[in-house]
C-alpha positions in Angstrom: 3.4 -7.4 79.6 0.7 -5.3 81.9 -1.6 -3.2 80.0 -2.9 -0.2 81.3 -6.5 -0.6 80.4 -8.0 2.4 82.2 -5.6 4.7 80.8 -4.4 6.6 83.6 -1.5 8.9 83.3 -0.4 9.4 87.1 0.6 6.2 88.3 3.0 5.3 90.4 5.4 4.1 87.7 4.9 7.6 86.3 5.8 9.3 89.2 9.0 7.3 89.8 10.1 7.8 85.9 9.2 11.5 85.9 11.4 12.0 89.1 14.2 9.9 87.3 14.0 12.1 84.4 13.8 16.3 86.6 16.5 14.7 89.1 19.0 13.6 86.4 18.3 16.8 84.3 18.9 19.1 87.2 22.2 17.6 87.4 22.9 18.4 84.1 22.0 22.3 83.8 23.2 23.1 87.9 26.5 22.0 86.8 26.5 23.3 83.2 25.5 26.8 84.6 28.7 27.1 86.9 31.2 24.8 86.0 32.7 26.9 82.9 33.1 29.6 86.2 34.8 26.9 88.5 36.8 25.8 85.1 38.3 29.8 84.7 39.3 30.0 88.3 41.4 27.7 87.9 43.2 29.0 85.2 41.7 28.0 82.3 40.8 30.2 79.0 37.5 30.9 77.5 38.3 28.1 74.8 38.9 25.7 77.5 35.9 26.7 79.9 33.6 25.9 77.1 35.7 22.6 76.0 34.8 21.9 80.0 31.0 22.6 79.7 31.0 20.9 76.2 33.1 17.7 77.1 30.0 16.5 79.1 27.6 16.4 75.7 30.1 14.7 73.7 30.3 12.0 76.2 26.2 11.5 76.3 26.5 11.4 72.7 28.8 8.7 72.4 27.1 6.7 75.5 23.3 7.4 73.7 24.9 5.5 70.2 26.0 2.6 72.4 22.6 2.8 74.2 20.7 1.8 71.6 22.1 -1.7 70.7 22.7 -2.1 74.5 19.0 -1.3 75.0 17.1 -3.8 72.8 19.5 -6.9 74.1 19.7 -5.9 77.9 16.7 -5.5 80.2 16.3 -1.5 80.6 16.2 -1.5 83.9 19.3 -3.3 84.2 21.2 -0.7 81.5 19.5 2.5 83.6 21.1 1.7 86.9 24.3 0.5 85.3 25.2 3.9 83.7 23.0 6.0 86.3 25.5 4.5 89.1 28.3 6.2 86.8 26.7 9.1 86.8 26.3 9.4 90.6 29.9 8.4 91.0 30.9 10.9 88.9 29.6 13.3 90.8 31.9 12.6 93.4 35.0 11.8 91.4 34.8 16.1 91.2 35.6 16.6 94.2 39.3 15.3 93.9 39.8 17.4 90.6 42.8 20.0 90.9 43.7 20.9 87.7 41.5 21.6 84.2 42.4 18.2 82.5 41.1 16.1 85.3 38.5 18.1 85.0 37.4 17.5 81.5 38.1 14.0 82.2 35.6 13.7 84.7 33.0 15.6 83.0 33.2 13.1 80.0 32.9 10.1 82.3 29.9 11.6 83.7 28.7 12.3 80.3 28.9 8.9 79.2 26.7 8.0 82.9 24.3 10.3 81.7 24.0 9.7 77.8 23.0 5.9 78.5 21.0 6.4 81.6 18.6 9.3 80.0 18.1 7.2 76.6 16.7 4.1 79.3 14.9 6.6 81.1 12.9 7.9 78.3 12.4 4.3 76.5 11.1 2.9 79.9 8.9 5.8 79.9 7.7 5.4 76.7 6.1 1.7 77.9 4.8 3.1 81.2 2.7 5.8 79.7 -0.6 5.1 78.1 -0.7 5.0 74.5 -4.0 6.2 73.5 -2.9 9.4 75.9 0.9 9.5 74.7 0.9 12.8 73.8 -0.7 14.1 76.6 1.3 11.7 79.3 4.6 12.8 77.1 3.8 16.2 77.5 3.7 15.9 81.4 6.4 13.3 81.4 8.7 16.2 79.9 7.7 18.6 82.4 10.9 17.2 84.5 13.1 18.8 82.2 11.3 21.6 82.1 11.6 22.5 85.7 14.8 21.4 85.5 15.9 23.8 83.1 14.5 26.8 85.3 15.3 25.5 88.5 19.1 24.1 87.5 20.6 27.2 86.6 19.1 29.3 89.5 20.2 26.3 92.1 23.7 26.1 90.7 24.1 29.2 90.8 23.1 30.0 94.2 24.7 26.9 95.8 28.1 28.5 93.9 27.8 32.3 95.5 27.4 30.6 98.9 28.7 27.4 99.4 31.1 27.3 96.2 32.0 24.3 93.9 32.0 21.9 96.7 28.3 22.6 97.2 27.2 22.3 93.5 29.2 19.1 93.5 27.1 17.9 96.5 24.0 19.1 95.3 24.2 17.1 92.0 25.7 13.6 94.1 22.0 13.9 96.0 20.3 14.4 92.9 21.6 11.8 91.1 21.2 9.6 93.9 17.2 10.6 94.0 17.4 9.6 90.4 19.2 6.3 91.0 16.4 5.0 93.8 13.7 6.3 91.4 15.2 3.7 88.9 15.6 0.9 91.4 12.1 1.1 92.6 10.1 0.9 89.1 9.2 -2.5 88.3 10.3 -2.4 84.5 10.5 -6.0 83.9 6.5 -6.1 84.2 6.4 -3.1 81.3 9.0 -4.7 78.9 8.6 -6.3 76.0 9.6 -9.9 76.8 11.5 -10.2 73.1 13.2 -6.9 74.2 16.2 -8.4 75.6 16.8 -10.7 73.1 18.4 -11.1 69.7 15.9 -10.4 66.6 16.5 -13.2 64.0 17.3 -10.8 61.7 20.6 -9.2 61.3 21.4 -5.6 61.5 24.2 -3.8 60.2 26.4 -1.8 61.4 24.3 1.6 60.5 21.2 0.0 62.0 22.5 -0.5 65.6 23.3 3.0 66.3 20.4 4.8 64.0 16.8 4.1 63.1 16.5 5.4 59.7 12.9 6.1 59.7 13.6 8.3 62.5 16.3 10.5 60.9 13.5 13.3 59.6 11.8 14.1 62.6 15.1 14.0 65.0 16.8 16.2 61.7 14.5 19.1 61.6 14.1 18.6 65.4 18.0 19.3 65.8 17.8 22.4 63.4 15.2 23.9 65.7 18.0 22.8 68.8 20.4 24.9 67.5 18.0 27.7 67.8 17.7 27.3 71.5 21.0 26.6 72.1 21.8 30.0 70.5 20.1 31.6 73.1 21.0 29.3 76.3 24.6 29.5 74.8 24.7 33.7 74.5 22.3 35.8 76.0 24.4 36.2 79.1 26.7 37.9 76.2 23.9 39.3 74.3 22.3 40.8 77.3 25.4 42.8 78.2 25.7 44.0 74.2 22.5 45.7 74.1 21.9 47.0 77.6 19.2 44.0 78.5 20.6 42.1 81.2 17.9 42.7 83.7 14.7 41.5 81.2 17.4 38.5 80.3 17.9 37.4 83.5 14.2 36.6 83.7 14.2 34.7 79.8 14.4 31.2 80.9 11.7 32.1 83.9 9.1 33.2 81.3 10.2 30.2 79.0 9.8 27.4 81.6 6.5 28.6 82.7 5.3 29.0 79.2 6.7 25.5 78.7 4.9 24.1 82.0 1.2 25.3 80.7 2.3 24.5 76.8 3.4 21.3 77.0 0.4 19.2 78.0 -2.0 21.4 75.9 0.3 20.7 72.8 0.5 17.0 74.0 -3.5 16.7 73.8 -3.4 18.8 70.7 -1.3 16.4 69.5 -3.4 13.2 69.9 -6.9 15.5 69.2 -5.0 16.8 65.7 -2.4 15.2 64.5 1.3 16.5 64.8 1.8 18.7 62.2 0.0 21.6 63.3 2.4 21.6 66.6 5.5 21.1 64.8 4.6 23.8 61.6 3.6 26.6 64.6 6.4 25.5 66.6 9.3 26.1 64.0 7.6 29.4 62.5 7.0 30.9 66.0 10.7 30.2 67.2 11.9 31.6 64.0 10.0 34.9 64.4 11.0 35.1 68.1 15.2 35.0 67.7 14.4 37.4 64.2 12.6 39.9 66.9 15.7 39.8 69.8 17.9 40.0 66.8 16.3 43.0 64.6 14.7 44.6 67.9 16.2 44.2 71.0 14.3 45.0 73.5 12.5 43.7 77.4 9.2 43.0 75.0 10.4 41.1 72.4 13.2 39.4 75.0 9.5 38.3 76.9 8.2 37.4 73.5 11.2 35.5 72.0 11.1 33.3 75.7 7.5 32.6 74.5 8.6 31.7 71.0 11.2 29.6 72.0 8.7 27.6 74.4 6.2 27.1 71.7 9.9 25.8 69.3 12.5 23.4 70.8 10.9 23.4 73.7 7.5 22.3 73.0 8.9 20.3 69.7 11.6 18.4 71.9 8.6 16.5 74.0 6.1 16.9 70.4 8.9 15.1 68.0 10.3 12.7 70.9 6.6 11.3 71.4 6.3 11.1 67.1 9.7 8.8 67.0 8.3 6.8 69.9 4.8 6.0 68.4 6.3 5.5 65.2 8.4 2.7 65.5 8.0 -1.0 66.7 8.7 -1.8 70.3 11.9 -3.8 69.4 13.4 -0.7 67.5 12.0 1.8 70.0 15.6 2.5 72.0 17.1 2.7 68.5 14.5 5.6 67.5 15.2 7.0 70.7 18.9 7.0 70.7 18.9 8.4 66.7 16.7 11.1 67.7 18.9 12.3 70.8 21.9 11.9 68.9 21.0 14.3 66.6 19.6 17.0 69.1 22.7 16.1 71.5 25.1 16.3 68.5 23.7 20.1 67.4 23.5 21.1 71.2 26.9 19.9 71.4 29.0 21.5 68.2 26.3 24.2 67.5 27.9 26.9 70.2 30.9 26.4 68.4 29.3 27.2 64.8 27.3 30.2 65.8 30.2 31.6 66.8 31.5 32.5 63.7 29.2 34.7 63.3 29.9 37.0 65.8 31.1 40.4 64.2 33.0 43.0 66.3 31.3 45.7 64.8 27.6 44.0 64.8 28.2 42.0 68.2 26.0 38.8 68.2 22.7 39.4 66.3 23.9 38.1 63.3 24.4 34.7 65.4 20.4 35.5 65.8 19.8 36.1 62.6 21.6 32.9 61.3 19.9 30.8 64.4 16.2 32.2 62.9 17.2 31.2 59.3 18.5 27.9 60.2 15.4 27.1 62.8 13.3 28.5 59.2 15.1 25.4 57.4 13.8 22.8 59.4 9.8 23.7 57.7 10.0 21.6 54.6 11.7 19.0 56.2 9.5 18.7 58.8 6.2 18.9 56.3 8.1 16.2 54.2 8.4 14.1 57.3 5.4 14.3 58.7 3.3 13.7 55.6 5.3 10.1 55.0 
């Protein structure tokens, strides 16, 4: 296995990985942005729109607990291109949908291409990257999904107004296929772990090749903090339009992607300089105060400020706790770390639009759904002080 003895962040191997990681992501959020649209006009409810949009998490969920097990007796490489090829075929198989359950069909399949394919991606990264830098290198390594979550919506969208589903479908087959040569070209096999793709002597049960148990803390109050994000990237197109704030909305996930591209590697060398708990502790608390703001005072400031809040949260935390699960298990378990911790935040991002809906009131509209998403992100602080000091 090569050792990066100078520690250098920007390889080439980094560069390939990082566009693996913004090229499949941008698939993910240009589709996710528009495809509840393309999903009504043909037909569909609300209910079903959202099953459509959903459907696609479920299937990465149940790809990432296969991942895994697949992971530690495959060679990574080999598992990446496998399920990123599904993905890029995917992309095509939408352009002979004509009715809503093809549809949801396809968007599982595609799913499941992505589940797998994004848990290799980020456990082939976590080998490329220098360790004594990981939480620095992490923190620029995550930037892909960063720009991805800016840029995806905005490109979907566009690509929708003007050239219609047919060109969001198109858009995400070249983006996946960017991803796929990415992939082909990083020499893995000289970063892997040569006992990687084998057996261990010991014998795991049935629990331990889909979770890594140490892991369960930080990917548990990691997911509570999800469901605060989710809150917002789920309703504040509805929110916006409920208290007269569609115009400073429109401009949220702007201000949080930026935040999140000048955040991220600060909190990464914060991170290795400090330690992790003074990341994750201002993290929660600052996301809880921001969706308590947008909830109590709605208004284009605390909009801007919640954005902020939500940058320094989940999506400063989401890089922060991935790096934590990484360092803090042995190479041979690493994809299992990996794939429990995405499981969890993939799980919440998945069902938690569903749950927060409840709490919608006809006569209060949706900030009691913020209210309940600040409480909930609140509820991750002990157990993230109780895993972090073990």
């Amino acid at each position: 296995m090569n050792v990066n003895h100078d520690e250098k962040i920007f390889t080439k191997a980094f560069f390939l990985i990082f566009l693996a990681l913004l090229f499949t992501a941008l698939v993910m959020y240009a589709l996710m942005s528009t495809v509840t649209e393309y999903a009504t006009s043909m037909g569909s409810t609300a209910m079903i729109a959202g099953l459509v949009s959903g459907v696609y998490i479920f299937g990465g969920l149940i790809s990432r607990i296969y991942s895994g097990n697949a992971l530690e007796k495959n060679s990574w490489k080999r598992i990446a291109l496998i399920f990123m090829t599904i993905h890029f075929i995917s992309c095509f198989l939408y352009f002979f949908v004509d009715n809503v359950y093809l549809l949801i069909l396809v968007r599982f399949i595609h799913g499941i291409g992505f589940g797998a394919s994004a848990n290799a991606i980020v456990t082939i990264a976590s080998v490329i990257l220098p360790q004594k830098r990981f939480g620095e290198a992490f923190g620029y390594f995550m930037l892909g999904t960063t720009i991805a979550v800016g840029l995806g919506p905005f490109i979907g969208g566009f690509l929708y107004d003007n050239a219609g589903s047919s060109g969001c479908f198109l858009a995400a087959a070249v983006f996946s296929g960017i991803a796929l040569t990415s992939l082909f070209f990083i020499d893995v096999d000289s970063y892997q772990p040569k006992n990687a793709n084998v057996l261990e002597k010991e014998s795991y049960g049935i629990l331990e090749k889909i979770f890594e148990f140490k892991a369960i803390p930080v990917s548990l109050f990691t997911a509570l903090t999800a469901l605060g994000y989710v809150s917002v990237l789920s309703f504040y197109r509805l929110y916006a339009v409920d208290v007269g704030l569609v115009e400073a909305f429109s401009w949220f996930f702007i201000v949080y992607s930026i935040c999140l591209v000048i955040s991220r590697p600060l909190a990464g060398r914060i991170q290795d300089n400090y330690g992790d708990m003074i990341i994750c502790v201002t993290g929660i608390v600052a996301q809880s105060i921001g969706l308590f703001l947008i909830a109590m005072i709605p208004s284009d400031i605390t909009v801007f400020i919640c954005a902020i809040c939500l940058a320094l949260g989940f999506g400063t935390l989401n890089s922060a706790c991935t790096a934590i699960v990484t360092r803090n298990s042995s190479k041979n378990r690493r994809s299992y770390s990996l794939s429990t911790f995405f499981i969890f935040c993939d799980a919440t991002m998945g069902f938690g639009p569903a749950l927060l809906g409840f709490f919608v009131s006809s006569s209060a509209g949706y900030a009691p759904l913020y209210f309940v998403a600040s409480f909930i992100t609140i509820l991750a602080l002990p157990i993230c002080i109780y895993a972090l000091k073990n």
